[in-house]
FILO-615087 format. One record per residue (C-alpha): x, y, z; residue in one letter; residue number from 0. Coordinates in Angstrom, 3 decimals, m for minus. Layout:
% residues N
         xx         yy         zz   resn   resi
          X          Y          Z      A    NUM
...
***
This chain:
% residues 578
         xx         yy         zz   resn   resi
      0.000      0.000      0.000      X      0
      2.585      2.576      0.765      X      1
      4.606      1.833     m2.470      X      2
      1.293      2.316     m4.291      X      3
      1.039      5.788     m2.369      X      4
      4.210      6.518     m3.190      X      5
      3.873      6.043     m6.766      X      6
      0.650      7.724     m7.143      X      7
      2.440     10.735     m5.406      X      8
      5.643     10.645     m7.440      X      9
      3.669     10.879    m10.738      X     10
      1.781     13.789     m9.595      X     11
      5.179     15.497     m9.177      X     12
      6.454     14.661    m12.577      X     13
      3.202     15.642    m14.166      X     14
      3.187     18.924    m12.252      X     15
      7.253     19.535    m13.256      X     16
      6.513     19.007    m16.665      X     17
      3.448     20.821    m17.293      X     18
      4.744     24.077    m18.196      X     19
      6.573     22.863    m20.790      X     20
      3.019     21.832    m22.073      X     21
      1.951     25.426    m21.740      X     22
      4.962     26.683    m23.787      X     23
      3.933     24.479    m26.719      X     24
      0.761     25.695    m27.394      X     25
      2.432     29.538    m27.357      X     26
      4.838     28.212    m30.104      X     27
      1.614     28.123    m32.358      X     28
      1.429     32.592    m31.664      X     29
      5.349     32.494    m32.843      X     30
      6.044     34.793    m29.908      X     31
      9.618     34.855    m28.355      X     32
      9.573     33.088    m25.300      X     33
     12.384     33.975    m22.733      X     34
     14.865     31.158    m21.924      X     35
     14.877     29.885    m17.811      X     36
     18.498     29.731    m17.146      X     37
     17.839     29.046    m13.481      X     38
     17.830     24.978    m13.474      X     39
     17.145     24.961     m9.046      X     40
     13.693     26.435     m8.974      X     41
     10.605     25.579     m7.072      X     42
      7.557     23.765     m8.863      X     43
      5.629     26.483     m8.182      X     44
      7.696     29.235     m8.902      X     45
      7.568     27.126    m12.550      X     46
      3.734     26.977    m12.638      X     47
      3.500     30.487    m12.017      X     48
      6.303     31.766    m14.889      X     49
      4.412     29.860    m17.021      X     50
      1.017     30.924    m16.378      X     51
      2.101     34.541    m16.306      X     52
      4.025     33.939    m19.947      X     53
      0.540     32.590    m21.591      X     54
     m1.162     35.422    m19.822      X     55
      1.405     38.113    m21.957      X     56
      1.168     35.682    m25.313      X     57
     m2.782     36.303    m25.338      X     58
     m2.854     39.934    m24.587      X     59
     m3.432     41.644    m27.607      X     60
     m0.509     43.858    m29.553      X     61
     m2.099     46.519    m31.696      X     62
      1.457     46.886    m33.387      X     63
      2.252     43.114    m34.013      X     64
      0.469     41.459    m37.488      X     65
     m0.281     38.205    m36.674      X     66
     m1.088     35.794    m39.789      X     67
     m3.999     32.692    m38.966      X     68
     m3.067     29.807    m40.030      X     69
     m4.457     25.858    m39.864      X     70
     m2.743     24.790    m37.194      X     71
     m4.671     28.196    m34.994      X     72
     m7.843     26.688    m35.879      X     73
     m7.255     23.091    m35.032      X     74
     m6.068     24.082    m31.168      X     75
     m7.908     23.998    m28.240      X     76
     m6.583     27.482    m27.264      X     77
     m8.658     29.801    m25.278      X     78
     m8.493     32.789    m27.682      X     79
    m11.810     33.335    m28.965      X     80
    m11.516     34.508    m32.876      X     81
    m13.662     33.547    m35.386      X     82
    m13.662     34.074    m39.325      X     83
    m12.680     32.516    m42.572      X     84
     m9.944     34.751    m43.756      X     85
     m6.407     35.607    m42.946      X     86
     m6.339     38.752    m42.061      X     87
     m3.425     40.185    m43.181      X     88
     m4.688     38.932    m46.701      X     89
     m6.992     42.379    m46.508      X     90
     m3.703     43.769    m44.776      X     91
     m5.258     43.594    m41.277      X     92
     m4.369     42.408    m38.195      X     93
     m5.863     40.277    m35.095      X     94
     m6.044     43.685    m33.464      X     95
     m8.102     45.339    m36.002      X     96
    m11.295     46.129    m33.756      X     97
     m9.261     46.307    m29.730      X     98
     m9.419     50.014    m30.654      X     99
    m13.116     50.564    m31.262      X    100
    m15.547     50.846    m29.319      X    101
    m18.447     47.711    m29.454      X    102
    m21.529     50.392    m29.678      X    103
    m19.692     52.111    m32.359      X    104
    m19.483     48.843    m34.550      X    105
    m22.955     47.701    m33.182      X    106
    m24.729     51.028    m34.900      X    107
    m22.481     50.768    m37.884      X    108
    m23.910     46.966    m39.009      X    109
    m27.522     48.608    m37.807      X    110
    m27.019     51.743    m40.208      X    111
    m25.314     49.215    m43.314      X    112
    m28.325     46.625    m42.505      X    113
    m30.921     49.369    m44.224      X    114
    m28.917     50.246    m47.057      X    115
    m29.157     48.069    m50.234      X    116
    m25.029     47.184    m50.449      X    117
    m23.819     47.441    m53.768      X    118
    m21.558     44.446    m55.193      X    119
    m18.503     46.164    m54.289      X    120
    m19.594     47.567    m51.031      X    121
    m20.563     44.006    m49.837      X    122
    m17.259     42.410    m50.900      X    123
    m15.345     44.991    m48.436      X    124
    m18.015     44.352    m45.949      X    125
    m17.694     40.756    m46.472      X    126
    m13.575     41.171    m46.241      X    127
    m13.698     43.076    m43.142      X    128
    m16.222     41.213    m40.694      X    129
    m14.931     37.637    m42.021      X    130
    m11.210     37.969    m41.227      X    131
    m10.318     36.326    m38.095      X    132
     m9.704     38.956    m35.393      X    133
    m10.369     40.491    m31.287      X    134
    m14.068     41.246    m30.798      X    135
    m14.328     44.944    m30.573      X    136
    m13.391     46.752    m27.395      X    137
    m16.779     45.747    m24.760      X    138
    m17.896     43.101    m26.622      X    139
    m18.118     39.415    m25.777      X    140
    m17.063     37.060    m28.429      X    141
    m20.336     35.312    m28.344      X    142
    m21.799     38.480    m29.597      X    143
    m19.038     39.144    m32.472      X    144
    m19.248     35.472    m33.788      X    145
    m23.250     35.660    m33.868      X    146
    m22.937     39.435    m35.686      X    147
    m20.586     37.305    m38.509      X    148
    m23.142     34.298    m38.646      X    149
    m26.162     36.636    m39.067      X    150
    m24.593     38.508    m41.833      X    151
    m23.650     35.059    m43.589      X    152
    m27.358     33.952    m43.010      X    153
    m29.050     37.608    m44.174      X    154
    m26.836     37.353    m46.965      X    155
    m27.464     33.480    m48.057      X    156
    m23.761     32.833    m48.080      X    157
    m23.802     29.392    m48.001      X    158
    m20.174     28.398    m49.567      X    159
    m19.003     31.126    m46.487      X    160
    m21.057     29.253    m44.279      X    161
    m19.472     25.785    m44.990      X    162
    m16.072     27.398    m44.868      X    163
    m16.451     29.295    m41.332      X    164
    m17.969     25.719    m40.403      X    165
    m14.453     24.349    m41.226      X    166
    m12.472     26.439    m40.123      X    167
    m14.371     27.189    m36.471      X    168
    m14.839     24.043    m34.795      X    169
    m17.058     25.543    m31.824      X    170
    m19.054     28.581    m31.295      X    171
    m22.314     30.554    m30.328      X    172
    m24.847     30.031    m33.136      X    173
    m23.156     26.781    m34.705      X    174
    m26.496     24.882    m34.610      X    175
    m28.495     28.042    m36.330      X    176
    m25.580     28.403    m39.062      X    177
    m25.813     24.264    m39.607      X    178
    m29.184     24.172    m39.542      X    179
    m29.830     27.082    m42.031      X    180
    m27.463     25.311    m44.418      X    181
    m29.260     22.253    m44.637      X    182
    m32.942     23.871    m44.593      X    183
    m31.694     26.382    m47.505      X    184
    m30.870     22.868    m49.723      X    185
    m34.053     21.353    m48.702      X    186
    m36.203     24.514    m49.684      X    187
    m34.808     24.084    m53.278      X    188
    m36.763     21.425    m53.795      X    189
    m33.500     20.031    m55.093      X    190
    m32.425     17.096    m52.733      X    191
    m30.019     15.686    m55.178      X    192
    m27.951     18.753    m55.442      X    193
    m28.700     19.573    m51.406      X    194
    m27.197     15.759    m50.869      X    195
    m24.191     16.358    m52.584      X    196
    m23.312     20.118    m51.598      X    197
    m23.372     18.567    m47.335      X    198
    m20.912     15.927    m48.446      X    199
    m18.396     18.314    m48.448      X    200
    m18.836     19.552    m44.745      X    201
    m15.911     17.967    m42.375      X    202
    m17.012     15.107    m40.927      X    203
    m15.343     16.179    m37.633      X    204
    m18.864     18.806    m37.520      X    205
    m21.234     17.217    m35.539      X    206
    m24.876     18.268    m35.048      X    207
    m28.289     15.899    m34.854      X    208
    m29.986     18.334    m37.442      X    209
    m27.039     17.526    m39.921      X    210
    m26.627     13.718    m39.638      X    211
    m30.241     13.565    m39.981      X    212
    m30.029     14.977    m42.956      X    213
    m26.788     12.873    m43.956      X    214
    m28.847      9.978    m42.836      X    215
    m31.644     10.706    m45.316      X    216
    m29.282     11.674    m48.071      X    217
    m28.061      7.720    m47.911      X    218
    m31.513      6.838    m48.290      X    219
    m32.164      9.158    m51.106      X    220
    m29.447      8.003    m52.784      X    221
    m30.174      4.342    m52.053      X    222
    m27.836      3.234    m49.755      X    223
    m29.831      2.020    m46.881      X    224
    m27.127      0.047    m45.192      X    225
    m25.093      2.593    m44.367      X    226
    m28.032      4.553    m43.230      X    227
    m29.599      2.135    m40.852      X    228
    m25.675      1.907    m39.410      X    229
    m25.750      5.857    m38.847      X    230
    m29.135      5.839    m37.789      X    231
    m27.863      3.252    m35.322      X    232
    m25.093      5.439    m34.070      X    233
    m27.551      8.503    m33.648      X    234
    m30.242      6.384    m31.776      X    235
    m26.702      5.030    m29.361      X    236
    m26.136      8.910    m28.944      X    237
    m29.392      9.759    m27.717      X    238
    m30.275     12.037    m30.418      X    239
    m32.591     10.978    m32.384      X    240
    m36.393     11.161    m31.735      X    241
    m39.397      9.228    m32.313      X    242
    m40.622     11.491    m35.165      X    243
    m37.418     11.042    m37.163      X    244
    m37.274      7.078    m36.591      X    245
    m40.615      6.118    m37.680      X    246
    m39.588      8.775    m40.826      X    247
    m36.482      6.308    m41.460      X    248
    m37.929      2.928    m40.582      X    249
    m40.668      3.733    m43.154      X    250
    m38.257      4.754    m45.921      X    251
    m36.208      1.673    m45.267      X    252
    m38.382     m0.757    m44.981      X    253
    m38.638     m1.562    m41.714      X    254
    m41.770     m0.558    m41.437      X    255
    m44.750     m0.644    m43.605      X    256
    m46.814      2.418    m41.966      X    257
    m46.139      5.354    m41.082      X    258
    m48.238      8.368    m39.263      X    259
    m49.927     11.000    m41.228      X    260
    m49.266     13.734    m38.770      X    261
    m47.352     17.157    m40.354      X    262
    m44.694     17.949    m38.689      X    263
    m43.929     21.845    m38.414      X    264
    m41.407     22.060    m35.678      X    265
    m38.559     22.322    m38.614      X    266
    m37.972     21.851    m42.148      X    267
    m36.597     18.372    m42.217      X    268
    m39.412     17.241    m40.069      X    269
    m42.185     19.007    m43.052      X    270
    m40.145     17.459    m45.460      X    271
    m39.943     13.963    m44.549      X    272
    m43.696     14.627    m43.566      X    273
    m44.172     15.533    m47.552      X    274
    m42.621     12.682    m49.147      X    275
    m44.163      9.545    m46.784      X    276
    m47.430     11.077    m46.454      X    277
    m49.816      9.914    m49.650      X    278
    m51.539     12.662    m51.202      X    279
    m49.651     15.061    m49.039      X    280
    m52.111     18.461    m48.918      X    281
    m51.259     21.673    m46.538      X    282
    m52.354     24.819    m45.938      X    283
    m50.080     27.345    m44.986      X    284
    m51.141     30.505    m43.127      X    285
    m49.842     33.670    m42.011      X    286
    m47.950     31.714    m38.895      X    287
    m46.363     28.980    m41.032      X    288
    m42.122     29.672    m40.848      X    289
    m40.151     31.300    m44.105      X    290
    m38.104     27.908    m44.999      X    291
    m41.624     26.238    m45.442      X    292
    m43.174     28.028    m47.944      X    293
    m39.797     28.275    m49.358      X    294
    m40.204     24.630    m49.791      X    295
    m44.018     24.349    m50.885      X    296
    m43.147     27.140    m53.418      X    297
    m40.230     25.443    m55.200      X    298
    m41.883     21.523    m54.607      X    299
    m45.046     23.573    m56.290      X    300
    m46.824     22.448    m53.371      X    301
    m49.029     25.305    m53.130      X    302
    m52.551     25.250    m54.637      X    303
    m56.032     27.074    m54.775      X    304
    m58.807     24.495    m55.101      X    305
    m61.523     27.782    m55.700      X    306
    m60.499     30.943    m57.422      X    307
    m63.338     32.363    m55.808      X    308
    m61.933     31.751    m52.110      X    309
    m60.741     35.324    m51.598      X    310
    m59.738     34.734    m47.714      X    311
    m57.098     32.339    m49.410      X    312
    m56.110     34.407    m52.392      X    313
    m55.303     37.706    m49.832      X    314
    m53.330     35.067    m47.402      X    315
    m50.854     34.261    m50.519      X    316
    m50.796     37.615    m51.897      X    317
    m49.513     38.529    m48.610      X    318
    m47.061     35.533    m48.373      X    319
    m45.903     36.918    m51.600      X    320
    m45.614     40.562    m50.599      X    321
    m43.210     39.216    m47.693      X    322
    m41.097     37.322    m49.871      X    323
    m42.090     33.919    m49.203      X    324
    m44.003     32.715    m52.020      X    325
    m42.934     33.219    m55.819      X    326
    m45.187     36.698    m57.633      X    327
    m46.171     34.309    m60.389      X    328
    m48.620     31.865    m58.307      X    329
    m50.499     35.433    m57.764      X    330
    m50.478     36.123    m61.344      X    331
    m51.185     33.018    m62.080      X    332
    m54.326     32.949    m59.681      X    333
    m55.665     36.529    m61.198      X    334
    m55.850     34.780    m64.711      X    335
    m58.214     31.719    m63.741      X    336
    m60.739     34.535    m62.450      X    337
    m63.530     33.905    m64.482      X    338
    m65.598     37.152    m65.756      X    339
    m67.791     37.734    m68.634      X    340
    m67.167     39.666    m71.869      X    341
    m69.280     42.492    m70.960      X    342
    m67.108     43.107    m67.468      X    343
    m64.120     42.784    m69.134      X    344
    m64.799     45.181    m71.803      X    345
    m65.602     47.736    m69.104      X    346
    m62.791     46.903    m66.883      X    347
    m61.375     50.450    m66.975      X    348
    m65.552     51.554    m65.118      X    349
    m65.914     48.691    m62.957      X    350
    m63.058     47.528    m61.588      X    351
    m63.480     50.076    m58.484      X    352
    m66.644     48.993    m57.957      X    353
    m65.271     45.301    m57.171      X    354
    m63.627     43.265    m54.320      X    355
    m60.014     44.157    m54.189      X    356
    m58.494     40.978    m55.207      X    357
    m61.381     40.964    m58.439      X    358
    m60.234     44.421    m58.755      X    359
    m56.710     43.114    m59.289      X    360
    m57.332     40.272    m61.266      X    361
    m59.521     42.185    m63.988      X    362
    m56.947     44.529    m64.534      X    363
    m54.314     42.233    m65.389      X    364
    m56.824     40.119    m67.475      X    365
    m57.382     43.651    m69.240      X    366
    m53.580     44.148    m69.516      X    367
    m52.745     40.771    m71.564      X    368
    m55.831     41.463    m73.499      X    369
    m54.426     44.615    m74.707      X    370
    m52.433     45.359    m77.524      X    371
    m52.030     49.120    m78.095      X    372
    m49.025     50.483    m75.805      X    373
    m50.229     53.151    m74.322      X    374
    m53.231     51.421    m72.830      X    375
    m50.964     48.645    m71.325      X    376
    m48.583     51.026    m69.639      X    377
    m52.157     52.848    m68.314      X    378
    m53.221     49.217    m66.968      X    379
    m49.788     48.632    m65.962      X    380
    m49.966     51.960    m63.171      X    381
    m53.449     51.625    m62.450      X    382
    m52.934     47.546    m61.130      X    383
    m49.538     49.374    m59.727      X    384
    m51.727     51.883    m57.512      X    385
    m54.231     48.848    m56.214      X    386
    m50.906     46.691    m54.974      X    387
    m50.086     49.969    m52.710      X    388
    m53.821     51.115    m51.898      X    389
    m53.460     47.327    m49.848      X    390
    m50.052     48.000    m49.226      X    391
    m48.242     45.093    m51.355      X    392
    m46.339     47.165    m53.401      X    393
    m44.127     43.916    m53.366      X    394
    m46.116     41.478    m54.731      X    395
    m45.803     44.136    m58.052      X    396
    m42.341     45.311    m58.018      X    397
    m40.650     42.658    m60.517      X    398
    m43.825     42.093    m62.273      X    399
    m44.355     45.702    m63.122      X    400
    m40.259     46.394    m64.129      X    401
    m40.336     43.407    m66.130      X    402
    m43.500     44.343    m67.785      X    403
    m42.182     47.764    m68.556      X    404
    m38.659     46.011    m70.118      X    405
    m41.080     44.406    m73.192      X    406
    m42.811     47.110    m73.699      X    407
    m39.363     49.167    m74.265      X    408
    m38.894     52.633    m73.145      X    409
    m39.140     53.622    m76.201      X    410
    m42.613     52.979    m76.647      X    411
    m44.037     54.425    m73.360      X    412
    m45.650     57.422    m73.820      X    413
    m43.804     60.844    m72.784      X    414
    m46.605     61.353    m69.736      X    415
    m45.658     57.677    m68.274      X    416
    m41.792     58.041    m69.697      X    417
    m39.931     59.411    m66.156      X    418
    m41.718     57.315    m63.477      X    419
    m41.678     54.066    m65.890      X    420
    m38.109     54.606    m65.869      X    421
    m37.937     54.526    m62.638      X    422
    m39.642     51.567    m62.406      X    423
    m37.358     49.410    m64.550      X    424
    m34.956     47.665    m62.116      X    425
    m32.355     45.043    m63.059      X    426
    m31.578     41.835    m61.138      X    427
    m28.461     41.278    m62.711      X    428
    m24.929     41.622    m61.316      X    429
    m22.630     44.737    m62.035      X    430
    m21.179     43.355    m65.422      X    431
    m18.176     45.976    m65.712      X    432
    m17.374     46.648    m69.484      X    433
    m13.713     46.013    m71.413      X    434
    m10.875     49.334    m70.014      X    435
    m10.538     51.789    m73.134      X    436
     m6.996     53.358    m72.057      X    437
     m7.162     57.164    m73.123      X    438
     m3.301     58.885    m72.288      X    439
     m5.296     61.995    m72.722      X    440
     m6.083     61.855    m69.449      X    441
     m4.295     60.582    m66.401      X    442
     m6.818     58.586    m64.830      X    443
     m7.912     57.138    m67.384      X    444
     m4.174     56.146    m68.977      X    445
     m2.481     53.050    m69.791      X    446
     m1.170     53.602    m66.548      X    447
     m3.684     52.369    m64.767      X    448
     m2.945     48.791    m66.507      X    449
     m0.763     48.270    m63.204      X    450
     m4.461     48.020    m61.177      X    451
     m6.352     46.399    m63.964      X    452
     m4.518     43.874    m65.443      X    453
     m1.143     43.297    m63.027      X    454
      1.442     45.325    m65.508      X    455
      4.999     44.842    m64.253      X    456
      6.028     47.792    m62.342      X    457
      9.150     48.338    m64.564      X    458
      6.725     49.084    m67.843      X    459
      4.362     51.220    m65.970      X    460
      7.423     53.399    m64.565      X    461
      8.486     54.109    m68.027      X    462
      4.410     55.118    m68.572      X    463
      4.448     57.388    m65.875      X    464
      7.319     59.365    m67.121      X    465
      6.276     59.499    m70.594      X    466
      2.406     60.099    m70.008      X    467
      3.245     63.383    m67.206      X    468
      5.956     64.213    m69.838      X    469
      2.516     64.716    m72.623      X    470
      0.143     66.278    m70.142      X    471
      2.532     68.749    m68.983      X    472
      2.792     70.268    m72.580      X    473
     m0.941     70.512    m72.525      X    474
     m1.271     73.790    m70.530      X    475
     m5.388     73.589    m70.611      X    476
     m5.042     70.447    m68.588      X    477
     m6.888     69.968    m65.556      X    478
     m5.774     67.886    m62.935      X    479
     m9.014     66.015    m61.419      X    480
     m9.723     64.468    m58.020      X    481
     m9.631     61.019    m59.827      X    482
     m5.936     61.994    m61.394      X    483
     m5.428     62.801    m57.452      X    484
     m6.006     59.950    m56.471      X    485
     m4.326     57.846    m58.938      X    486
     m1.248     59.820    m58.283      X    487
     m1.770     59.018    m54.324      X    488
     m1.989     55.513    m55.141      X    489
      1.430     55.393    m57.020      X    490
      3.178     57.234    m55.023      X    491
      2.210     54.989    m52.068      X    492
      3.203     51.639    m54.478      X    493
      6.616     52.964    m55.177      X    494
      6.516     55.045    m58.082      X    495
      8.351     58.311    m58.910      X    496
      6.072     60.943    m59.624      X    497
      7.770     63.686    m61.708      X    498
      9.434     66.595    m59.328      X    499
      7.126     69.252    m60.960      X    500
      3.708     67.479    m60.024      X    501
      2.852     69.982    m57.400      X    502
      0.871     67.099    m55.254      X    503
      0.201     69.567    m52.146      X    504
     m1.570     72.506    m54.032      X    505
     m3.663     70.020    m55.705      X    506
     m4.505     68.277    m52.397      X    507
     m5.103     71.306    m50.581      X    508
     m8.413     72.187    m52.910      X    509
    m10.200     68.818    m50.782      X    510
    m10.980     68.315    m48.136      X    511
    m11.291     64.972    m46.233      X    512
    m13.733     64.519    m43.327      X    513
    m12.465     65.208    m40.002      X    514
    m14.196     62.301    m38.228      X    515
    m12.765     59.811    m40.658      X    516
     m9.027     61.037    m39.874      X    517
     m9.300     60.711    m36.503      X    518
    m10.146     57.120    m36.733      X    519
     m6.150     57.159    m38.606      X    520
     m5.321     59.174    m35.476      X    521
     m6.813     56.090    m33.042      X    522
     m5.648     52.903    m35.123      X    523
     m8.980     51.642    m35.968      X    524
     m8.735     50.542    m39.375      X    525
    m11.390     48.122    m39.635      X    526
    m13.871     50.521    m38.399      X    527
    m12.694     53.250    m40.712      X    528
    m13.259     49.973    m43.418      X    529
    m16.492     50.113    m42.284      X    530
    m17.403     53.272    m42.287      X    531
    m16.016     53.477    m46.094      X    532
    m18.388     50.853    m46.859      X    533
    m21.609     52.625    m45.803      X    534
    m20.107     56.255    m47.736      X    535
    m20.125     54.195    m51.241      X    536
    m23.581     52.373    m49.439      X    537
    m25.531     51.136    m52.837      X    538
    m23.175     53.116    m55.429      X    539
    m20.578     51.314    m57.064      X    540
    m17.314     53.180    m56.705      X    541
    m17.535     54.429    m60.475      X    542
    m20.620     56.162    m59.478      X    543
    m19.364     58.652    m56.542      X    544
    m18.684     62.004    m57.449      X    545
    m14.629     62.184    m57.852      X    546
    m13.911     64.399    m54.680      X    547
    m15.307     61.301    m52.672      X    548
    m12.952     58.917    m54.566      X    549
    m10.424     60.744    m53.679      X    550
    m10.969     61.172    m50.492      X    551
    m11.571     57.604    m49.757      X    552
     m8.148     56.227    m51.563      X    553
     m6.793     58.714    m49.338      X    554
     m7.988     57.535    m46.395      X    555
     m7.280     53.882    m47.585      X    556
     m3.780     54.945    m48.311      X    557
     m3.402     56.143    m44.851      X    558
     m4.313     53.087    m43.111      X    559
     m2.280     50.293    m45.705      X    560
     m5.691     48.848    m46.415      X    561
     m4.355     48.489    m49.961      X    562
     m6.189     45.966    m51.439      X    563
     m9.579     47.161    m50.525      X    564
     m8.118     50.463    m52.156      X    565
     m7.422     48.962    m55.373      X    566
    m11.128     47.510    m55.412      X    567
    m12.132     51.071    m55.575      X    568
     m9.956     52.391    m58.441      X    569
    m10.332     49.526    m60.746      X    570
    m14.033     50.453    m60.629      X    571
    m13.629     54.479    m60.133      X    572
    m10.512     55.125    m62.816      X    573
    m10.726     53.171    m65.676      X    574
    m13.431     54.399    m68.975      X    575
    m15.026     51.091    m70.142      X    576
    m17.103     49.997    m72.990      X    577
***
């Protein structure tokens, strides 16, 4: 018994002498200098407590020191809480990038940038700044920075982003929302083939119920029940299945021949399975029923109108529709099987005040297709317009009404409709910027801008530069512009040589650049100055701000070495395209 004791108590001692070596390892992953202990006589404790205080000093954040993120970060148990996809010194940040500001500053930011309709680029930046890994800002708790990231990704429907912070964050607030959203968002599609194979690619070292029930299902889908019933198995052993789900399975694989006829709402999996065992699966959705599932019945064309005359039905999808959850053209669709008689149809233009709202609706848009003379259509086209925001479901309208306007042409709308139909006319489609017509005319708009377009070696666009000033200079009418401003700023901070006569300060000194905005420079809060850049260019693509503003923001950017969100802005703002 006492050599026992002794043992015991002897490997407690080694395991205590040794264990701040084990502390100094995981610092090695931070690549911080760690001071050598020359002193070889020392006290365990006096040990324990160097080491403690060195891991202490390793986590507390420099503001001066870049730090790059790399795999082996993300695969550690360490207790720093960062979260993100993205290096951040790819964007030429740092893990400090938010210790300097202040949590309710960020907090309003997102608020403010959550009402504005982001342009292309202005999401990008947005995207670049709040995925890098990084500090929470200064007052905030990490649970609350991750969950700001996750929302965005969900708002957003970022779903590759959301596999990749999956990845590359093994554990934090919000995991089972972000998991869950990404399978729901496959299911919705209607498309379980292509929703099977895009969760293949998540790491199997994820682990949620939601998404192995999923996985499980996607084996049966795809036929291969024996691995199924052997994960099903394992999920049952965990504890985390549920009766709902098993008699789902069993009935699928054969186990069972009956199954119960009960919807499930509580999630989207649940409806789903409920849809494909059920026979002659029929549901009504009302204005309770959750986003994802009339998502779902939309695209599985799951939603039907027995009686066109059931108006209490008709308003419930025209308001589903108005709120984004059901497609315009069931409405549309709906409005046509309205039966009316020659005589009211003929008339429409008299009687359709005089009817239900939804009849009133419908006969107008019957009247529309009907018509063939241009004017009246665009007439029909405004008066069905003014009806959807009488009720207010402008919404249900919007796309209908711009697309409407696109056959007709602009062209061929009369001059008293010609403004506000204009204004209609929206497009969905991305910003498609056109091929770079070089002019050496003008500075900004000069081959030498090839450097930021197309990658030019620095050597050719040195001798451009000196031959381009050399050309303008003789052209004593020339004007330099904000945008030649800025392009010079931009050289100048990449190395160039900018001819000794360029008088850079009087040109500067005509601008000026907003005083709140430099004293962020003045405080080291470059991500927040990021930020704040990103709500100035708000819906606008960069080409579209007035020059001064370019210029001002390159400056800015040039300030704070955020150089490659700088160059985002002047390939759009410089270059003429066609």
């Amino acid at each position: 018994m006492k050599l026992k004791s002794f043992n015991i108590y002897f490997s407690l001692l080694i395991i205590l002498f040794f264990s701040p070596v084990l502390s100094e390892e995981k610092i090695d992953i931070w690549k911080k200098d760690k001071k050598d202990n020359k002193e070889t006589k020392i006290s365990i404790r006096s040990e324990n407590e160097n080491a403690s205080n060195t891991l202490k000093q390793d986590i507390k954040p420099n503001p001066s020191q870049d730090i790059t993120v790399e795999d082996a970060l993300l695969n550690t148990e360490d207790k720093k809480k960062i979260f993100g996809v993205y290096d951040p010194a790819d964007y030429n940040f740092n893990l400090n990038m938010w210790s300097s500001t202040k949590a309710d500053d960020v907090r309003a930011s997102i608020k403010r940038l959550r009402k504005i309709n982001l342009s292309k680029t202005s999401n990008e930046i947005l995207e670049n700044i709040l995925l890098s890994f990084s500090y929470p800002p200064d007052g905030m708790k990490d649970g609350e920075f991750v969950k700001l990231k996750i929302d965005w990704l969900i708002e957003n429907n970022k779903q590759d982003l959301i596999v990749k912070f999956l990845k590359q964050n093994k554990e934090f607030a919000g995991k089972k929302r972000a998991i869950q959203y990404l399978v729901d968002e496959n299911i919705a599609q209607a498309d379980i083939k292509s929703g099977c194979d895009k969760i293949e690619f998540i790491d199997n070292t994820i682990k949620d119920p939601y998404l192995e029930k999923f996985k499980i299902y996607c084996l049966v889908f795809n036929n291969k029940k024996p691995q199924a019933q052997l994960l099903l198995d394992l999920l049952r052993e965990q504890k985390q299945s549920d009766k709902f789900f098993d008699d789902k399975i069993n009935f699928l694989l054969g186990i069972s021949e009956k199954t119960s006829n009960n919807i499930n709402e509580k999630n989207l999996l649940n409806f789903y399975l409920s849809s494909v065992t059920i026979k002659n699966f029929k549901y009504t959705p009302s204005k309770n029923t959750k986003k994802e599932i009339w998502k779902y019945l939309n695209a599985a064309n799951l939603i039907k109108l027995d009686d066109v005359n059931d108006k209490n039905r008709i308003k419930e999808l025209e308001l589903a529709v108005n709120q984004g959850q059901v497609d315009d053209r069931i409405i549309f669709d709906i409005y046509k099987q309205n039966p009316f008689n020659l005589n009211t149809l003929i008339n429409a233009k008299n009687l359709y005040q005089t009817l239900d709202e939804t009849d009133a609706r419908s006969l107008i848009y019957q009247k529309y297709l009907l018509s063939e003379d241009d004017t009246l259509r665009v007439e029909y086209l405004f008066i069905l317009d003014d009806l959807f925001k009488k009720n207010n479901l402008q919404n249900v309208f919007k796309k209908q009404l711009s697309e409407n306007l696109k056959k007709i042409g602009l062209e061929n709308i009369p001059e008293s409709y010609k403004e506000v139909a204009s204004n209609k006319i929206f497009s969905t489609e991305e910003l498609k910027l056109g091929k770079v017509k070089y002019n050496d005319k003008i500075l900004h708009q000069s081959k030498i801008i090839k450097f930021y377009v197309e990658d030019e070696e620095k050597k050719k666009i040195q001798k451009d530069i000196d031959k381009i000033f050399k050309k303008i200079n003789k052209n004593r009418k020339y004007f330099y512009s904000a945008k030649d401003l800025a392009l010079v700023d931009a050289l100048a901070k990449d190395g160039f040589n900018i001819p000794a006569n360029f008088n850079r300060d009087e040109l500067a000194a005509k601008y000026d650049i907003p005083k709140n905005l430099i004293n962020l420079i003045e405080k080291n809060q470059n991500a927040f100055l990021a930020l704040k850049i990103v709500e100035i260019i708000g819906e606008d693509e960069p080409y579209e701000l007035d020059p001064e503003t370019i210029y001002f923001i390159t400056n800015l950017l040039n300030e704070m070495d955020l150089i490659k969100i700088r160059n985002k802005v002047l390939i759009s703002a410089l270059p003429q395209r066609v």
